[in-house]
C-alpha positions as CSV (number, residue, x, y, z in Angstrom):
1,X,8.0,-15.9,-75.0
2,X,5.7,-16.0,-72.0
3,X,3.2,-13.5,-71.3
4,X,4.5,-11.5,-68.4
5,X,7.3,-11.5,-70.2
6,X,5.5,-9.5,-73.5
7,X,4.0,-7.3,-70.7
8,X,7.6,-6.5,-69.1
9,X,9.0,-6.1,-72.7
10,X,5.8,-3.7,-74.1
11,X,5.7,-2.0,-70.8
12,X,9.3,-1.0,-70.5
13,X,9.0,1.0,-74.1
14,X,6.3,2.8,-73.0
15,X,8.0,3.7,-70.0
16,X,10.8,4.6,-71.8
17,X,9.2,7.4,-73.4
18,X,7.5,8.5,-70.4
19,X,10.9,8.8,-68.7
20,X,12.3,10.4,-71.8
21,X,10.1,13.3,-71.5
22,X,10.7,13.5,-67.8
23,X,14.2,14.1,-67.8
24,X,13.9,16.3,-70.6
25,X,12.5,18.8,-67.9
26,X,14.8,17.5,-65.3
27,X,16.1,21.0,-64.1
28,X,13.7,21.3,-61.4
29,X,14.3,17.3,-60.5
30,X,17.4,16.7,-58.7
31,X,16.7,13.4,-58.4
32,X,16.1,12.7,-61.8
33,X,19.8,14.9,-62.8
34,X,21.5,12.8,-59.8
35,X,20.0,9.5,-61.7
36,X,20.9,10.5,-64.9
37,X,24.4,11.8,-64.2
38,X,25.0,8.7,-62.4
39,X,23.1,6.1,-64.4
40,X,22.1,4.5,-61.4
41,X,18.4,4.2,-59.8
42,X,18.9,3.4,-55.6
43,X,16.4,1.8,-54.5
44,X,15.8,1.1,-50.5
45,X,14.8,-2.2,-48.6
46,X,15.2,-4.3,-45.9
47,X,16.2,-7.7,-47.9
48,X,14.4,-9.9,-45.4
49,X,10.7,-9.3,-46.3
50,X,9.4,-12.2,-48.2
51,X,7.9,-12.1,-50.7
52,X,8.5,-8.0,-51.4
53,X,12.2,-8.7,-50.7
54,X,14.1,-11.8,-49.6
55,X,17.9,-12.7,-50.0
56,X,18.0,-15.8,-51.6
57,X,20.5,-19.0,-51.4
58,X,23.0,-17.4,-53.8
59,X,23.2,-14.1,-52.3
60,X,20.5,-12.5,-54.7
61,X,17.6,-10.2,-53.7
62,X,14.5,-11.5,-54.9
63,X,11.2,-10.3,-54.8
64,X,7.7,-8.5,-56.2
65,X,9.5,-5.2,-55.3
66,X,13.2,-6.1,-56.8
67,X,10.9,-7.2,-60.0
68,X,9.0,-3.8,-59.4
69,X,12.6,-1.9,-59.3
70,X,14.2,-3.8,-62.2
71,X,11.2,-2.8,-64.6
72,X,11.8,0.9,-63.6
73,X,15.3,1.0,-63.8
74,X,14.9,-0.5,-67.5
75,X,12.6,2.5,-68.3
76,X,14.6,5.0,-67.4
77,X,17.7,3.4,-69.2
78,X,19.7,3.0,-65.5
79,X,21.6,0.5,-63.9
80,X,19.1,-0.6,-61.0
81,X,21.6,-0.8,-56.7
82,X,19.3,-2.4,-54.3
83,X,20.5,-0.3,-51.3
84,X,19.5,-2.8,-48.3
85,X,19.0,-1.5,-44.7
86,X,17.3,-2.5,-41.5
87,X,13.7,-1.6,-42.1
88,X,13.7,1.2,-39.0
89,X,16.7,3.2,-41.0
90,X,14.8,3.0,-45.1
91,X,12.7,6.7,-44.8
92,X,15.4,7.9,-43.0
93,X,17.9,7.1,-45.6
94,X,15.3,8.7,-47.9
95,X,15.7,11.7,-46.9
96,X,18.8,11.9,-46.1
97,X,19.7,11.3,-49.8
98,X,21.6,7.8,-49.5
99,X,18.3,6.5,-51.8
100,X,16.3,7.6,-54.5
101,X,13.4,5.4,-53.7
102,X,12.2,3.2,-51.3
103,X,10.7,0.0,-51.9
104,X,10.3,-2.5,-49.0
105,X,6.3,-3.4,-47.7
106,X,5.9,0.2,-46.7
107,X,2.5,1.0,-45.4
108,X,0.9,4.6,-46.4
109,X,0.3,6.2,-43.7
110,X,-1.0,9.7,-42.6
111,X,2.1,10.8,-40.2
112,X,4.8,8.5,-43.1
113,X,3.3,11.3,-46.1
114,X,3.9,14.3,-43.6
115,X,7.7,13.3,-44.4
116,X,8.0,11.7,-47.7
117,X,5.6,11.2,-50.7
118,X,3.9,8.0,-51.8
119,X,2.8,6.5,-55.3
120,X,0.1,3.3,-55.2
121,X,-0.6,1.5,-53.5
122,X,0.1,-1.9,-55.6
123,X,-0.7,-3.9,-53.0
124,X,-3.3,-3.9,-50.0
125,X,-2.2,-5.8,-46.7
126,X,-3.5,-5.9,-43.4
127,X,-2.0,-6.5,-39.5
128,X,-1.9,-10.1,-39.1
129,X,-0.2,-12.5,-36.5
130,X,2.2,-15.5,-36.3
131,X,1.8,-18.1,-34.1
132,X,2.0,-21.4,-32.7
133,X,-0.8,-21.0,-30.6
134,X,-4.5,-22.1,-32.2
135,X,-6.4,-20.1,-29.7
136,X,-4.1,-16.9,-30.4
137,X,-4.9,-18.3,-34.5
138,X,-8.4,-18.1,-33.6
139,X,-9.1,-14.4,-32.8
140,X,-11.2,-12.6,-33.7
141,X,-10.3,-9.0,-33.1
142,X,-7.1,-8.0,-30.6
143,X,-8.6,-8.1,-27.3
144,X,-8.0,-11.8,-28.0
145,X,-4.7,-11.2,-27.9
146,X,-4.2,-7.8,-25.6
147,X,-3.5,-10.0,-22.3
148,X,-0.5,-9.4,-19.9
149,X,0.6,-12.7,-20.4
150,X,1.2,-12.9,-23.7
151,X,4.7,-11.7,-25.7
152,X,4.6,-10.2,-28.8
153,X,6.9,-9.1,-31.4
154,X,7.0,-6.3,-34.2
155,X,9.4,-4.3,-36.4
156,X,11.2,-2.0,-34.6
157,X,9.5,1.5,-36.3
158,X,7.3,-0.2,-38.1
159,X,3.0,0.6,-38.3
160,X,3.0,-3.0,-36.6
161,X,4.6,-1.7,-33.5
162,X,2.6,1.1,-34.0
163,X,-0.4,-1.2,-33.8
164,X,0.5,-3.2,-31.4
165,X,1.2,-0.2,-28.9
166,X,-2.3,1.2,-29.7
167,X,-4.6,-1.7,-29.8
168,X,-2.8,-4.2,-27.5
169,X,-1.5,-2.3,-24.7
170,X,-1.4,-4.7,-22.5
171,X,0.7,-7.3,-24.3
172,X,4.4,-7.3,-23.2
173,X,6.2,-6.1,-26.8
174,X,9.8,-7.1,-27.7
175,X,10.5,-5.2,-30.9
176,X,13.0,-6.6,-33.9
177,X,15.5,-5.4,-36.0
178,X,14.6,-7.6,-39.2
179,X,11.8,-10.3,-39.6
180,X,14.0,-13.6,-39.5
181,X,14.7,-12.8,-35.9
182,X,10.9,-12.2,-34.9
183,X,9.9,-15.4,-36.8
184,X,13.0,-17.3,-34.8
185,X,11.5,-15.9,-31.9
186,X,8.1,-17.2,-32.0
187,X,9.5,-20.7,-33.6
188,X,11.6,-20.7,-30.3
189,X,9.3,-20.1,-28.1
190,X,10.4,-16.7,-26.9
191,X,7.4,-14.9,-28.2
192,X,3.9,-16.1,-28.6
193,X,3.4,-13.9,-31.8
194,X,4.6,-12.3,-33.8
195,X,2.4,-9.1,-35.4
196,X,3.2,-7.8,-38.9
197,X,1.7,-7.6,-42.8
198,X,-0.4,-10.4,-43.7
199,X,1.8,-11.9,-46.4
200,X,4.7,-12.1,-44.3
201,X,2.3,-14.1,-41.7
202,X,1.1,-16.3,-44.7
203,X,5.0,-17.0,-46.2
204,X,6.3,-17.6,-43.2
205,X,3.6,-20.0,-42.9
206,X,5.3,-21.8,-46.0
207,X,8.8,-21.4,-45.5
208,X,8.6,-23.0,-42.1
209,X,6.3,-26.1,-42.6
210,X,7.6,-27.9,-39.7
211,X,7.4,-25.8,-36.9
212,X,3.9,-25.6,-36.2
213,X,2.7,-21.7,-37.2
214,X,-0.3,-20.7,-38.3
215,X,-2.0,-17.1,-39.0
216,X,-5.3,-15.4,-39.1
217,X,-7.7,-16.3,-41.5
218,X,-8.2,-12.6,-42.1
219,X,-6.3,-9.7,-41.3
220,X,-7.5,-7.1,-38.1
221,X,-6.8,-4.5,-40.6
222,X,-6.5,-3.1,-44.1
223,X,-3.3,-1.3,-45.4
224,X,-2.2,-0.6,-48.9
225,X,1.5,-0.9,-49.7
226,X,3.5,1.9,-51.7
227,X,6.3,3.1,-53.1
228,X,7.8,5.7,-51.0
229,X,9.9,9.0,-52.8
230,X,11.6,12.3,-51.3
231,X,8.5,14.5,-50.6
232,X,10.5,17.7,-52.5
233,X,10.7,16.5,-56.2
234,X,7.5,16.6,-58.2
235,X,9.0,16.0,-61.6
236,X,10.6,11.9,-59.9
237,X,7.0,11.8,-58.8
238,X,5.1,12.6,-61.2
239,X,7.6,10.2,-63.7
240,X,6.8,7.1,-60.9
241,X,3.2,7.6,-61.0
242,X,3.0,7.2,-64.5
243,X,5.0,4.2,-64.1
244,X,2.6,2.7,-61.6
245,X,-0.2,3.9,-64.0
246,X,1.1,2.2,-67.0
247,X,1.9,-0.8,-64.7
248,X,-1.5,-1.4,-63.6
249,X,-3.4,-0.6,-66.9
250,X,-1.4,-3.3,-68.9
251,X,-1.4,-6.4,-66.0
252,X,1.9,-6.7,-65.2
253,X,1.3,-5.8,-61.5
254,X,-1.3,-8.9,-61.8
255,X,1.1,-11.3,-63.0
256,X,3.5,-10.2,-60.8
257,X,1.1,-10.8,-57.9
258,X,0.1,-13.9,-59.0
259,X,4.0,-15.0,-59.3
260,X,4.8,-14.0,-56.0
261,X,2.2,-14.3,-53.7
262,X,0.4,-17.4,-54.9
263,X,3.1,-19.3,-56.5
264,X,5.4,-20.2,-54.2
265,X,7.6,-22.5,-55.8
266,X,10.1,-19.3,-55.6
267,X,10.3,-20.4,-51.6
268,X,12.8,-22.9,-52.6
269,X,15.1,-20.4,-53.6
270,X,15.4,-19.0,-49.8
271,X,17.8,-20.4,-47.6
């Protein structure tokens, strides 16, 4: 038995008791009666953020956060549906109820936790670009890049639009529904860059080996990534942050780092 495996196996019994005592005071928790009535954890994302969440060749969702999901889901005794959506429509599917959790590269941010609450982060990212260009590779900050002749692309209602709005103001933005189409658009030529998370820059990097892309050598910025819940339920919250908690303390969140984001021999799976 390997060793992230021990971790997953040790980690999940301790988690089991912490979710034990949860539900046990689960009358002021809708969430947690809704989960245990239904015995199935919903958990939001987009599907098309390697490597937090990718589809893979067979259909599968794969992924540091669909890892992340399945360890929960086997604490709390649940079946685990990966609810996927367009990026733009995850918080509001939160709170409108059509998922429990979500879980899909979302940056905390101060106007996100005026909506809905967060528990990490478990990972820190920062605004990055992809490119073809070496100059736009070489900047240094985003006046490098904040010229009127330049294109750029972002997740529609995502913090990179949000970014790029602020900081580059005079760059001509074309907004995207999901990440494959942004990346198609800078590999065709329709976009000089594309701005989002670093590890999406760095994968796509990877995945694409012949088309020429490069990325920042470091990130303009520094965001963590969490886990985003309904922001009226402090019984699910207080369960996920002792998940987390747990999580950290016994190094599963390292190995699982270590498997997805410096691996890469999962990139084979994609299609």
């Amino acid at each position: 038995m390997n060793s992230i495996r021990r971790f997953q196996l040790l980690f999940i019994v301790v988690l089991v008791l912490i979710a034990g005592c949860a539900t046990a005071f689960s009358a002021d928790s809708p969430i947690l009666d809704r989960i245990a009535s239904s015995g199935v954890l919903r958990v939001g994302m987009s599907g098309d953020q390697a490597p937090m969440n990718a589809k893979a060749r067979s259909g599968q969702i794969i992924g540091l956060e669909v890892d992340l999901a399945n360890l929960l889901a086997a604490a709390m005794e649940v079946k685990v549906e990966l609810v996927t959506k367009p990026f733009p429509d995850l918080l509001p599917a939160l709170k409108a109820g059509e998922v429990d959790i979500v879980m899909s590269g979302m940056t905390i941010t101060r106007g996100r936790t005026a909506d809905v609450s967060f528990v990490g982060p478990y990972m820190i990212s920062g605004k990055s670009i992809l490119t073809k260009s070496t100059v736009l590779a070489a900047a240094d900050d985003t006046e490098d890049v904040n010229k009127a002749t330049i294109t750029v692309t972002a997740l529609e209602n995502s913090t990179s639009q949000s970014f790029v709005e602020k900081n580059m103001p005079d760059v001509k933005l074309v907004t995207s529904k999901d990440y494959d189409s942004a990346v198609k658009m800078v590999v065709d030529g329709q976009a000089d860059a594309l701005v989002a998370d670093m590890p999406v820059c760095i994968l796509s990097v990877m995945r694409y080996p012949g088309s020429n892309l490069v990325t920042l050598n470091q990130p303009f910025t520094i965001e963590p990534i969490g886990i985003a819940l309904p922001a009226n339920d402090a019984q699910f919250l207080n369960l996920v942050e002792n998940y987390f908690r747990a999580l950290e303390g016994m190094g599963v969140m390292q190995q699982l780092r270590k498997q997805w984001l410096e691996d890469g021999s999962w990139i084979a799976a994609l299609p």
